[in-house]
C-alpha positions in Angstrom: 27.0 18.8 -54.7 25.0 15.7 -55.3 27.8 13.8 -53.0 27.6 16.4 -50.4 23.7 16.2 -50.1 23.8 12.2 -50.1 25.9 12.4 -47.0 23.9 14.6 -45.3 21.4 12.4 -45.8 23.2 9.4 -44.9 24.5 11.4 -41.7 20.9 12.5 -40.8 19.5 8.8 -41.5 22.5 7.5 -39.0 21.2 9.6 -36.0 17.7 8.9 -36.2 18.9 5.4 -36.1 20.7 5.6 -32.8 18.4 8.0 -31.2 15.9 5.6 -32.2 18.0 2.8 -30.6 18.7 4.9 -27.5 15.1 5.0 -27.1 14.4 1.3 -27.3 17.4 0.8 -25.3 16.2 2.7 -22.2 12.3 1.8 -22.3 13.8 -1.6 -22.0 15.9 -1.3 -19.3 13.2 0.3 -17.6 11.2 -2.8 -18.0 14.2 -4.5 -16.6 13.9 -1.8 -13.5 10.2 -2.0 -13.0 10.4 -6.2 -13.4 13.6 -6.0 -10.8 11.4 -3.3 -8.5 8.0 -6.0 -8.3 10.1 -8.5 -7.5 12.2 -7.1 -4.4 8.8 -4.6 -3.2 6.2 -8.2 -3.7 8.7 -11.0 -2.5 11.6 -9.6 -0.1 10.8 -6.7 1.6 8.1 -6.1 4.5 7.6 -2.4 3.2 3.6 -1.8 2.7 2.4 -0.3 -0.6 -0.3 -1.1 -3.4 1.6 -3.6 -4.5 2.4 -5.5 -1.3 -1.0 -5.3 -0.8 -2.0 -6.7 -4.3 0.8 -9.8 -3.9 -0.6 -10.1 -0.1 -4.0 -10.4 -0.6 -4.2 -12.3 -3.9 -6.6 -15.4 -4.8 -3.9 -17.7 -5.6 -1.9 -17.2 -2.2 -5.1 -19.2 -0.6 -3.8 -22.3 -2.7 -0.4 -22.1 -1.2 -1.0 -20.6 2.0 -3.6 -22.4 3.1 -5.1 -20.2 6.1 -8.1 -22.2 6.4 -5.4 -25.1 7.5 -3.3 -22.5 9.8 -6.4 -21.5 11.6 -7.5 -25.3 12.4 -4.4 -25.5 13.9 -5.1 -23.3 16.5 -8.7 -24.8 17.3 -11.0 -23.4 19.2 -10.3 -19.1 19.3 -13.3 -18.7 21.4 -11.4 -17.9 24.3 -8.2 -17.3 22.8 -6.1 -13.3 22.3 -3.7 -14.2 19.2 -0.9 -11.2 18.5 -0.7 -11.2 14.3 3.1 -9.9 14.3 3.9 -9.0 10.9 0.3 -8.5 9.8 0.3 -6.3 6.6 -2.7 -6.4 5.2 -4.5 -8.3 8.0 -4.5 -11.4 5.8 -4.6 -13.5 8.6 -5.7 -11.4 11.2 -9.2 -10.7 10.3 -9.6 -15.1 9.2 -8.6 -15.2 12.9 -10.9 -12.8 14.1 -13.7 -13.7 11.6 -12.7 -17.2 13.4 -13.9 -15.9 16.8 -10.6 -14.9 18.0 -10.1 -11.9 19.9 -6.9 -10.4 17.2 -3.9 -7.8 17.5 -3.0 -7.3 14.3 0.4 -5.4 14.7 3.3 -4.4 12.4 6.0 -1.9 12.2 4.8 -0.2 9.0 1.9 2.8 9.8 0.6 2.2 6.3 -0.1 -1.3 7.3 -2.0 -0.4 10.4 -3.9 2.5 8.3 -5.1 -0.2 6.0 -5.9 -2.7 8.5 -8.1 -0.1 10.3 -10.2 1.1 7.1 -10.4 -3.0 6.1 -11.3 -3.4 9.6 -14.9 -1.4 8.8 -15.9 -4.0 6.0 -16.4 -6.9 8.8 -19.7 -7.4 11.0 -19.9 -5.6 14.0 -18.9 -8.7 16.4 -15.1 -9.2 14.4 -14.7 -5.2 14.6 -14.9 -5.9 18.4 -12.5 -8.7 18.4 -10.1 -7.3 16.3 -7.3 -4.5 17.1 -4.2 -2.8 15.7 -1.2 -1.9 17.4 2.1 -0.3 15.9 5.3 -2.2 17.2 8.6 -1.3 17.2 11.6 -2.6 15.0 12.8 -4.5 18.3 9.3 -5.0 20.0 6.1 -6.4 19.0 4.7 -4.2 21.8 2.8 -6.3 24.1 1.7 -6.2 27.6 2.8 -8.4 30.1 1.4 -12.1 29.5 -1.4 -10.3 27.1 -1.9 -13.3 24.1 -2.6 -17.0 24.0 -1.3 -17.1 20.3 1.5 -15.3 18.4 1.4 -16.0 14.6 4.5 -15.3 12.5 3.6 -15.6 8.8 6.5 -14.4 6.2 7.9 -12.1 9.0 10.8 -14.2 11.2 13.4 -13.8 8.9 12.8 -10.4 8.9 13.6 -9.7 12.4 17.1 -8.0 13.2 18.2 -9.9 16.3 16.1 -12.8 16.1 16.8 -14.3 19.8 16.5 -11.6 22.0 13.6 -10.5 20.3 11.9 -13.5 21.2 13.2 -13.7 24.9 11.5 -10.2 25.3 8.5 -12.1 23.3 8.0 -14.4 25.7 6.9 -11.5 28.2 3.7 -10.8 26.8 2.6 -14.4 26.3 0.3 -16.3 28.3 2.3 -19.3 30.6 2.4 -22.3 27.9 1.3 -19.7 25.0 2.2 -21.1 21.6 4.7 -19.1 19.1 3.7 -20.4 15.7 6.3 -19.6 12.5 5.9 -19.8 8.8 8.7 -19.2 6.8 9.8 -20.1 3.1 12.4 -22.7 2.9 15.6 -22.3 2.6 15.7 -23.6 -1.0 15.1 -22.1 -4.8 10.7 -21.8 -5.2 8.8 -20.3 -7.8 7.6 -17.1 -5.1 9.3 -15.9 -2.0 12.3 -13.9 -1.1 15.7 -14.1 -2.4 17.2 -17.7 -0.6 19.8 -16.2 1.2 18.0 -14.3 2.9 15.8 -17.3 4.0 16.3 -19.2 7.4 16.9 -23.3 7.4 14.0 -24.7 9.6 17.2 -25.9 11.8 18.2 -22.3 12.7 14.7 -21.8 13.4 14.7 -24.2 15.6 17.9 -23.6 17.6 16.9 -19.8 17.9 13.9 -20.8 19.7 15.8 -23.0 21.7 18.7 -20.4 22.7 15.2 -18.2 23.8 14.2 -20.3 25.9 11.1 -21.9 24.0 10.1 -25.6 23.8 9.8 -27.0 20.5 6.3 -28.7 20.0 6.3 -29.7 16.4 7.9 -29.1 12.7 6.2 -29.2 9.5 8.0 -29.4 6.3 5.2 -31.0 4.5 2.1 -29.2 4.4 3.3 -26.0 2.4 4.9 -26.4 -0.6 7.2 -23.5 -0.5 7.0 -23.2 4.0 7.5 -24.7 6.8 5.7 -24.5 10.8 7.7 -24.5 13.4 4.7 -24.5 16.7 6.9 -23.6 20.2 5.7 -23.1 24.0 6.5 -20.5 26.2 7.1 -22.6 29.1 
């Protein structure tokens, strides 16, 4: 009898053990999931959430992004209609507008231009004026013909399906010798950014804007420390 109880014992004390194990297996492997999920939803995809918009609008992207630099570039946006293509969470967009440019802030994602649209109401009265949404198309950025000055690609070309002739039909709403600006991670192993095959060499950039029909007017590997600039002309 004694034997018979101490095995029940032993038998019960065995499966609270592995039940116990089970647990800490799966809350770790959740960890693994939800570590995995930030990763892919904050670095590789373009899909808009709280998150995106949390990795998108944070204080330490202004170290390495350097929009204050990116907007010099452009100089004076006085008299200048810049299409954000891409936008998310207006990052750029409303520094542009804030700027004095007159901004399209368009992406593919209707969360995207939902948020842009409330953010929109925090800015003075004048950037309000100068700065619009517009919804594209996977294809399409949507513009009318020979509509912007300025197209800004930030984080966004390598994310486009069929890279040349979208930016043939591109070239259709830009103004006669408008520039196509494109920042892009490079293709090599950084500390943030997507996953580096899915990244584009700054060569390939090059020779798709080329194959477009664009003129290539400078290339900046230097400035960023995880990007590049390509700056082309619609001729």
């Amino acid at each position: 009898m004694h034997l018979s109880r101490t095995s029940t014992i032993l038998a019960i004390t065995l499966i609270v053990l592995v039940f116990s194990n089970c647990i800490s297996d799966q809350s770790e492997s959740q960890d693994r999931r939800a570590s995995t999920t930030e990763k892919s939803e904050t670095e590789v995809s373009k899909g808009f959430d709280e998150m995106s918009s949390a990795y998108y609008e944070s204080g330490a992207r202004v170290i390495w992004q350097k929009p204050e630099l990116v907007i010099n570039i452009l100089g004076d946006l006085g008299s200048k209609t810049i299409a954000d293509i891409g936008a998310g969470t207006g990052y750029f967009a409303f520094r542009l507008a804030a700027a004095g440019g007159t901004v399209i802030g368009i992406d593919i994602d209707p969360r995207a231009i939902s948020f842009m649209n409330t953010e929109k109401e925090r800015y003075p009265p004048d950037v309000q004026q100068r700065f619009s949404t517009r919804l594209a198309a996977t294809g399409s950025a949507n513009l009318n013909k020979e509509e912007v000055d300025v197209v800004l690609m930030v984080n966004t070309y390598i994310y486009l399906a069929d890279r040349v002739t979208y930016l043939t039909d591109l070239k259709k709403g830009m103004k006669e010798n408008g520039q196509l600006i494109i920042i892009d991670f490079k293709k090599k192993e950084t500390t943030i950014g997507p996953a580096i095959e899915d990244r584009l060499s700054i060569l390939q950039v090059q020779q798709e804007l080329s194959q477009a029909g664009y003129n290539i007017l400078s290339v900046d590997e230097n400035t960023f420390e995880y990007q590049y600039l390509v700056r082309a002309i619609r001729p």
